[in-house]
Backbone as JSON, one array per atom type, in Angstrom:
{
  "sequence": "XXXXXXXXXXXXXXXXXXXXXXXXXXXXXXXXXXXXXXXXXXXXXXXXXXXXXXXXXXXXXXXXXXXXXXXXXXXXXXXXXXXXXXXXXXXXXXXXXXXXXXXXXXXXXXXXXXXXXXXXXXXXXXXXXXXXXXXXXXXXXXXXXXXXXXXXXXXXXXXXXXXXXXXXXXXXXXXXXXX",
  "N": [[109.31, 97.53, 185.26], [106.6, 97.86, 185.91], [105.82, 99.43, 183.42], [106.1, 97.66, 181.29], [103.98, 95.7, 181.96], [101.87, 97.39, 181.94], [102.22, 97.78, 178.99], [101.6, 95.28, 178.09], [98.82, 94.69, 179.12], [98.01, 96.69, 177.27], [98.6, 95.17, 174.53], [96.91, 93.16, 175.2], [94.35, 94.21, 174.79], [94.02, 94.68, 172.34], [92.83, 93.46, 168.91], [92.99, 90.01, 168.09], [94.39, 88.9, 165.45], [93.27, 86.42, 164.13], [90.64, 86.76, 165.18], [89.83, 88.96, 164.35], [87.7, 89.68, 162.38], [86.18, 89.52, 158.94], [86.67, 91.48, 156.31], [84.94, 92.53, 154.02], [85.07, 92.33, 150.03], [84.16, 93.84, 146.89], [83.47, 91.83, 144.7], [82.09, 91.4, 142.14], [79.41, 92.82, 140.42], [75.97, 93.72, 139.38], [73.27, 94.8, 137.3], [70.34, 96.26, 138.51], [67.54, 95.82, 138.81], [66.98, 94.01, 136.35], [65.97, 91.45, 136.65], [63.36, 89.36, 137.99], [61.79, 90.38, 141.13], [63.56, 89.35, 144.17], [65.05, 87.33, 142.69], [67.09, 88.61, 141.82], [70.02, 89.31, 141.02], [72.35, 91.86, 142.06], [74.66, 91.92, 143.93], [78.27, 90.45, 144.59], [80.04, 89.93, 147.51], [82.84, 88.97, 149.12], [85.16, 87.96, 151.37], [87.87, 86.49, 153.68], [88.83, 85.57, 157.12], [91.52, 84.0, 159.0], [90.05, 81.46, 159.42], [87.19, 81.61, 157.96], [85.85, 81.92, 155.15], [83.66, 84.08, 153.71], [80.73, 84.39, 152.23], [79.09, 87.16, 150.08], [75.53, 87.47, 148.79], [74.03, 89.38, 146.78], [70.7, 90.41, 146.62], [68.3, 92.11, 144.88], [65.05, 93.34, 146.09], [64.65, 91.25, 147.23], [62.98, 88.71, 149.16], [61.48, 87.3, 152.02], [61.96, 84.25, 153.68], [59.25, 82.18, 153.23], [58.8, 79.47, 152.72], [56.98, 76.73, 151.65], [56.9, 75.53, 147.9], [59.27, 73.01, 147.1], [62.96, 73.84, 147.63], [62.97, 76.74, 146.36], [63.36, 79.86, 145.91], [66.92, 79.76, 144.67], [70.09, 80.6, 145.08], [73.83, 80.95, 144.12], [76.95, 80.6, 143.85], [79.99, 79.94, 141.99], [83.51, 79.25, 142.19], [86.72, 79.17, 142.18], [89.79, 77.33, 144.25], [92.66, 77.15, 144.05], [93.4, 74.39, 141.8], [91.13, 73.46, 142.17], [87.63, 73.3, 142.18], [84.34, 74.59, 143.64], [81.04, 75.35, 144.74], [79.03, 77.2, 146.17], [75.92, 77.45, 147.61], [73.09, 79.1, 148.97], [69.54, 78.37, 149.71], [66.14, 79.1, 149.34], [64.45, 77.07, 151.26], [61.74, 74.83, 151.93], [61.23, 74.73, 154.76], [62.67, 76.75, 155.68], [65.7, 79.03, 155.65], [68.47, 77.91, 153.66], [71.77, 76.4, 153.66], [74.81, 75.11, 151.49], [77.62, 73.57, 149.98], [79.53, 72.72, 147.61], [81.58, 70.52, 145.45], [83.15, 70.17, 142.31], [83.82, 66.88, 141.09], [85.3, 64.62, 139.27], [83.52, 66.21, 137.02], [80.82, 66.23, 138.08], [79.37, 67.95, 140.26], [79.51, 67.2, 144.11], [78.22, 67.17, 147.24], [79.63, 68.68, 149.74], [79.18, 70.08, 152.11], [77.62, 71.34, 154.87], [77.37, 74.19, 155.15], [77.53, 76.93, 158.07], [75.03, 79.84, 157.52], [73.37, 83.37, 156.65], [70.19, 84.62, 155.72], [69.05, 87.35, 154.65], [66.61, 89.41, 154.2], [66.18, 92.06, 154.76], [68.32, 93.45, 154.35], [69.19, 92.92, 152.21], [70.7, 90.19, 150.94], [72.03, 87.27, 150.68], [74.27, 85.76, 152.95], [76.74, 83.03, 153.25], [78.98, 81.11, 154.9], [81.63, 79.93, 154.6], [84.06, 77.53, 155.87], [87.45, 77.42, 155.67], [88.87, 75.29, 155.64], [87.39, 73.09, 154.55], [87.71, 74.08, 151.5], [90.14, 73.74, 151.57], [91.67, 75.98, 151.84], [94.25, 78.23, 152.68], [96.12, 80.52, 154.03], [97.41, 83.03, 151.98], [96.17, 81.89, 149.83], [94.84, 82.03, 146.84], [91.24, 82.89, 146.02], [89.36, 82.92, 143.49], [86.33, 83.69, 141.59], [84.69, 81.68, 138.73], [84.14, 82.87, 137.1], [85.83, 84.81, 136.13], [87.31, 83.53, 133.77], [85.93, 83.94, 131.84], [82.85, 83.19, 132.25], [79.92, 83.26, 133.36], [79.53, 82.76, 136.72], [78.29, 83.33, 138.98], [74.7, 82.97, 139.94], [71.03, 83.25, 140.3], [68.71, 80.99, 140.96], [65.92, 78.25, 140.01], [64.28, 76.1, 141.04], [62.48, 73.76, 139.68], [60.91, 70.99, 140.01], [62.91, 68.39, 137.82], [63.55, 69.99, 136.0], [65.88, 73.66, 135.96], [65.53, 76.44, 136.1], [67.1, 79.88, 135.18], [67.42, 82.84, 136.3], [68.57, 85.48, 136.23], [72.17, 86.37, 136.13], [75.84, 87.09, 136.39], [79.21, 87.82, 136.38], [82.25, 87.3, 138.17], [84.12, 89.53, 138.97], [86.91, 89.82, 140.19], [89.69, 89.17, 142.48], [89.97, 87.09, 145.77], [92.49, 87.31, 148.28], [93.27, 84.3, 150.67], [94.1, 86.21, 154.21]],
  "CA": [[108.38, 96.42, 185.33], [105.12, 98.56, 185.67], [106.02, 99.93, 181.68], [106.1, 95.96, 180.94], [102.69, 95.18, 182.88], [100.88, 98.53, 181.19], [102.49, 97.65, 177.66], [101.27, 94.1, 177.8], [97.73, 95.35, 179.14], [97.26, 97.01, 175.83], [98.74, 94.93, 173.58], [96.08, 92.4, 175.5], [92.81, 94.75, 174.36], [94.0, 94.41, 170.73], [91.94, 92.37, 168.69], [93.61, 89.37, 167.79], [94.14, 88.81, 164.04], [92.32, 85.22, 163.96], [89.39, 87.57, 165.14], [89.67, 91.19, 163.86], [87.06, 89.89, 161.44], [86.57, 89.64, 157.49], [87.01, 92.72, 155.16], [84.53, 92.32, 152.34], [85.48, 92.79, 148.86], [83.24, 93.26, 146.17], [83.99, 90.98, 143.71], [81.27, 91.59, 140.52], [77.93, 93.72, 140.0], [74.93, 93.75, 138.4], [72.13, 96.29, 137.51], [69.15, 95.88, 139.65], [66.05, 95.44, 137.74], [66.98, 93.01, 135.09], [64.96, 90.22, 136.81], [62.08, 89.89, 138.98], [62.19, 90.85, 142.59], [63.35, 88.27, 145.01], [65.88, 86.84, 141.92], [67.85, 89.68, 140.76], [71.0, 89.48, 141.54], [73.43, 92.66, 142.0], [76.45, 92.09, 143.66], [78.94, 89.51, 145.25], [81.03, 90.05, 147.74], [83.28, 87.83, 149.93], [86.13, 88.11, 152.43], [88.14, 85.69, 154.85], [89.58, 85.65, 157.88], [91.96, 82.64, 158.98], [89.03, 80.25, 159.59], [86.22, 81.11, 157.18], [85.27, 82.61, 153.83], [82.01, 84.58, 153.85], [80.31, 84.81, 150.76], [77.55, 87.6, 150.35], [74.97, 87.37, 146.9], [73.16, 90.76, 147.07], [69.47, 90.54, 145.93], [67.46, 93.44, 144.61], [64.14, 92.76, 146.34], [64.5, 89.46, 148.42], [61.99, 88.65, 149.91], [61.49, 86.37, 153.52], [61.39, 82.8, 153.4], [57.94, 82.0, 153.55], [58.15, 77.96, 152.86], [55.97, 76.58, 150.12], [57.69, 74.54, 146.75], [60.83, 72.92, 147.67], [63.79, 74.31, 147.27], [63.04, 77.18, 145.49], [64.44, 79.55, 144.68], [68.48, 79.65, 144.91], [71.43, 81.87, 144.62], [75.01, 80.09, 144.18], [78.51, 81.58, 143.16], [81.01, 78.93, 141.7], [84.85, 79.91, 142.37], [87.92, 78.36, 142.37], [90.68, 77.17, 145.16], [94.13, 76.38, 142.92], [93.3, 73.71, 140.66], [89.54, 73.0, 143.06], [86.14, 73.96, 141.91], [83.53, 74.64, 144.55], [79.75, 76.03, 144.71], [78.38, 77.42, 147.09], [74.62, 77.87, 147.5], [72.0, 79.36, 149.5], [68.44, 78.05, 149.46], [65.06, 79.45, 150.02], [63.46, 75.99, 151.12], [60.35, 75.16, 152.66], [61.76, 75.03, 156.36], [63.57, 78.17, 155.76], [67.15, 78.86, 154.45], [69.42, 76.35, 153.66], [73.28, 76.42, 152.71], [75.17, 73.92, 150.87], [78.71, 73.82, 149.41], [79.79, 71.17, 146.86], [83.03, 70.67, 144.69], [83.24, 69.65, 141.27], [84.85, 65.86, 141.14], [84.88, 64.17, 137.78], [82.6, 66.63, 135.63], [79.3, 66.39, 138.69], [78.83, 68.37, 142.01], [79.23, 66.46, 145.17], [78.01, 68.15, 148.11], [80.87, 68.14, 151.01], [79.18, 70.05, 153.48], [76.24, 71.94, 154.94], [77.4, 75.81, 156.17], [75.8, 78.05, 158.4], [74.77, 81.33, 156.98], [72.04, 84.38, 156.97], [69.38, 85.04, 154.75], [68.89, 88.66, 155.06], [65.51, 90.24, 153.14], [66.2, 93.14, 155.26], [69.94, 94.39, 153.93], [69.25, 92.65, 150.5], [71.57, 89.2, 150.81], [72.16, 85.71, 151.48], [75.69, 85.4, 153.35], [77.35, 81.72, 153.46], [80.21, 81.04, 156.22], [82.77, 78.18, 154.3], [85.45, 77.01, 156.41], [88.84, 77.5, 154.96], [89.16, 73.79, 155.63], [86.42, 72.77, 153.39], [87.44, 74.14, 150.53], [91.63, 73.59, 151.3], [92.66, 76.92, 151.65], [94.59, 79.09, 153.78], [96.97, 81.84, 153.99], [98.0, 83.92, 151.12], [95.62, 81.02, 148.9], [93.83, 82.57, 145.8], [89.68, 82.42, 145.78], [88.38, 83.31, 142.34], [85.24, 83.31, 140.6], [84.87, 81.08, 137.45], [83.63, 84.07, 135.92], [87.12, 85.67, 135.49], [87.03, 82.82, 132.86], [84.86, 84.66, 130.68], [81.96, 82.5, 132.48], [78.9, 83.58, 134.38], [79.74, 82.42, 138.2], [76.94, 84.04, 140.29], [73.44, 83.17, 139.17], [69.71, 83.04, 140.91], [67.77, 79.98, 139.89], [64.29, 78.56, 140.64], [64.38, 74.29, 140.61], [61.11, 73.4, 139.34], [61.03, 69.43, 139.39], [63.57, 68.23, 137.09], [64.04, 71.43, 135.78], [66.11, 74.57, 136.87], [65.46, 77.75, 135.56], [67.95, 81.12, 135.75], [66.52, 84.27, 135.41], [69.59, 85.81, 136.44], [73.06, 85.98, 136.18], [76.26, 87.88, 136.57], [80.16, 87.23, 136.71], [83.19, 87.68, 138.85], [85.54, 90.52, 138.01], [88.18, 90.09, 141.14], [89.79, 87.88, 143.44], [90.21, 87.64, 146.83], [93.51, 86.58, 149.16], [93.22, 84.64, 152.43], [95.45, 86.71, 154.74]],
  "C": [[106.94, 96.9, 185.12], [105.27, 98.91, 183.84], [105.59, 98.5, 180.97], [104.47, 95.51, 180.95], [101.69, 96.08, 181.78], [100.83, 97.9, 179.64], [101.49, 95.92, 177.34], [99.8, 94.23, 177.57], [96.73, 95.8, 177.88], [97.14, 96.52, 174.67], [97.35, 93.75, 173.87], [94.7, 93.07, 174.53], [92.9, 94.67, 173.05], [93.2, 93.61, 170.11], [92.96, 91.35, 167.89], [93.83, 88.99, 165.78], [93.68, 87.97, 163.63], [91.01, 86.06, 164.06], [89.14, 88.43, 165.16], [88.54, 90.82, 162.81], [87.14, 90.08, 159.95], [86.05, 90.97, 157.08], [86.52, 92.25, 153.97], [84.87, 92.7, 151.49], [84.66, 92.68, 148.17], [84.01, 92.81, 144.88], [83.11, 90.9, 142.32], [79.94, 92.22, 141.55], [77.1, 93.11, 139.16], [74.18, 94.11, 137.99], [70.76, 95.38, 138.16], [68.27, 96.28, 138.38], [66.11, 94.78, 136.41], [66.32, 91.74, 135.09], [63.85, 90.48, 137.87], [62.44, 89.59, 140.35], [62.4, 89.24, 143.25], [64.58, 87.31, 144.07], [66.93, 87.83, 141.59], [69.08, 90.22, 141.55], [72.13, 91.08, 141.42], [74.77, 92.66, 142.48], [76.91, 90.84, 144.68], [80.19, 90.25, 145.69], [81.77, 88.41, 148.78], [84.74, 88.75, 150.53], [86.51, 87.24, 153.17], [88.73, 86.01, 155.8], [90.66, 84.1, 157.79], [91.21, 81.44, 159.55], [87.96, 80.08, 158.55], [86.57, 82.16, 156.33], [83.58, 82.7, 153.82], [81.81, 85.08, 152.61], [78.79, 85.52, 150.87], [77.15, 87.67, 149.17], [74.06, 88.39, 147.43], [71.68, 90.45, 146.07], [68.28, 91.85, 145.58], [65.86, 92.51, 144.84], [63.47, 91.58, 146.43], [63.9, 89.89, 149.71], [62.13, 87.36, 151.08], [61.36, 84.94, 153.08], [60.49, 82.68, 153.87], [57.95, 80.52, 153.71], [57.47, 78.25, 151.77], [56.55, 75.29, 149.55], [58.88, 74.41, 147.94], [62.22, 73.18, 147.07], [63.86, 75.28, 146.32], [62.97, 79.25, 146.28], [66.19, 79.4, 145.29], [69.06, 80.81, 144.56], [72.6, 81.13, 144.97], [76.05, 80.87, 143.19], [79.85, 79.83, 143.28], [82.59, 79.49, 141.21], [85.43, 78.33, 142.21], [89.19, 78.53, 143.39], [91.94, 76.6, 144.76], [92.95, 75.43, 142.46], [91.39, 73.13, 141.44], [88.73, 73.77, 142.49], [84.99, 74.19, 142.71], [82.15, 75.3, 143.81], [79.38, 76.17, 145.85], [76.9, 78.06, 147.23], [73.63, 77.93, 148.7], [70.54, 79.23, 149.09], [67.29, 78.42, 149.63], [63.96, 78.09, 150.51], [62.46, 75.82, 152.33], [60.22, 75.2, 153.95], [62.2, 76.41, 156.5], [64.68, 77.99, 154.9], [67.85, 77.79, 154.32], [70.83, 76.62, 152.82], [74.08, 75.1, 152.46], [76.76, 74.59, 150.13], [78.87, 72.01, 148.8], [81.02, 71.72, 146.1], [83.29, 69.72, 143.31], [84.25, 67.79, 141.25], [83.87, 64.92, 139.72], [83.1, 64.4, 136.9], [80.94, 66.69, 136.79], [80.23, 67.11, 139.88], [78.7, 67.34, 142.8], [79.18, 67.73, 146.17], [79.08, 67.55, 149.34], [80.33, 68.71, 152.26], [77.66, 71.04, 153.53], [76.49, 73.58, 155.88], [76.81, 76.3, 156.89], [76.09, 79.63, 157.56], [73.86, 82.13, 157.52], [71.4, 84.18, 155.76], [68.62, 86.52, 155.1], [67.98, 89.58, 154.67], [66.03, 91.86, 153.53], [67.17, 94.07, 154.23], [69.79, 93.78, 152.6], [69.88, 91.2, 150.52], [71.49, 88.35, 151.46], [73.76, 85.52, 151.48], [75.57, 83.69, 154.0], [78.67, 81.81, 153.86], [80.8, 79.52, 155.69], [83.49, 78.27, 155.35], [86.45, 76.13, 155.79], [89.47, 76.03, 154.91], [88.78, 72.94, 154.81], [87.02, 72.67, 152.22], [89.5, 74.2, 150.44], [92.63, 74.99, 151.15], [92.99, 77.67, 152.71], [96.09, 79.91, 153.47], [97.25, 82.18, 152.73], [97.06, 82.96, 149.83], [94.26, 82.45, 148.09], [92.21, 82.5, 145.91], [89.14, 83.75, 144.45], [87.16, 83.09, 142.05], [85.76, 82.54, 138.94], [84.77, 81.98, 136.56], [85.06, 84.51, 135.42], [87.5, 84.64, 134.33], [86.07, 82.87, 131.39], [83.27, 83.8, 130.91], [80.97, 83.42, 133.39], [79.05, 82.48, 135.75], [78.82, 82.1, 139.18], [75.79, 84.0, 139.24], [71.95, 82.79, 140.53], [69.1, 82.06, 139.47], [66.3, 79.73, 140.5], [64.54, 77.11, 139.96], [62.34, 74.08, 140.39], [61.18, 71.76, 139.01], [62.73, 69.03, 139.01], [64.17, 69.47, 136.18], [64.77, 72.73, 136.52], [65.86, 75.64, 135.63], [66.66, 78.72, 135.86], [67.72, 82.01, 135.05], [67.77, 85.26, 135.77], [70.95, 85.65, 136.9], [74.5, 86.96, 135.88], [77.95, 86.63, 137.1], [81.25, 87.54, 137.36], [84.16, 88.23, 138.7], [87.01, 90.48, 138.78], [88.44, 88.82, 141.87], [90.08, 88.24, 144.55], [91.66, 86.68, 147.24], [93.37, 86.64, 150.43], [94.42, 85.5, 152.69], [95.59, 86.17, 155.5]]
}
């Protein structure tokens, strides 16, 4: 009975596999200094556990949200969930950061939800926290980039008005599987 009691004990301190945490993958590159600081995207990774998908967009010299213009600038990575299209985007806007996820439905973007995330100047990146619910997926479910499509995926923009700009851009070489 004590062997029982001990054994249980330890299997207790384990970390549970809902919350052992996500295992990033990097999923595409990009060379650093091809755009100007604060835009210039180098790398995407992502990882899930069985609740969320964390998406990180690596910036070569991102800088703090200061506020200012609105909504400017961006970084957004557009994947796919089986036959689903998503975006997911981080904002530099004039409150501070801002995350957003939307899903392609007949040919436009609708926005479905409002994530939390980081915006990180420090470590280089803006990480966005989907939930696997959101975007319809779970266990053993595929998450690609569009890029493996021969498309550019992952891009930094800069909304000016009616206008968007993209000074950089970069596409998704891998995929990930929830586990």
């Amino acid at each position: 009975m004590r062997k029982i009691l001990v054994l249980a004990l330890l299997l207790s301190l384990l970390p549970s596999p809902a919350n052992a945490g996500r295992r990033l993958e990097t999923l595409g590159k990009d060379a650093a200094g091809d755009s100007q600081p604060g835009l210039d995207l180098v790398w995407l990774s992502a990882g899930a556990d069985r609740q969320t998908l964390e998406i990180r967009l690596g910036i070569a010299g991102m800088t703090p949200v200061m506020g200012g213009y609105p909504a400017l600038p961006g970084i957004e990575w557009t994947f796919d969930v089986g036959p689903r299209t998503f975006l997911a985007e981080a904002v530099a806007d004039t409150s501070g950061p801002a995350f957003y996820l939307f899903e392609l439905k007949g040919g436009s973007f609708v926005q479905l939800a409002t994530p939390s995330g980081t915006y990180n100047p420090d470590d280089g990146y803006a990480s966005i926290l989907v939930p696997l619910s959101e975007i319809g997926a779970r266990r053993a479910s595929v998450i690609s980039g569009v890029g493996k499509k021969g498309t550019e995926d992952v891009d930094a923009h800069v909304h000016l008005g009616a206008t968007t700009h993209y000074p950089d851009r970069m596409a998704t070489t891998k995929d990930i599987v929830v586990p």
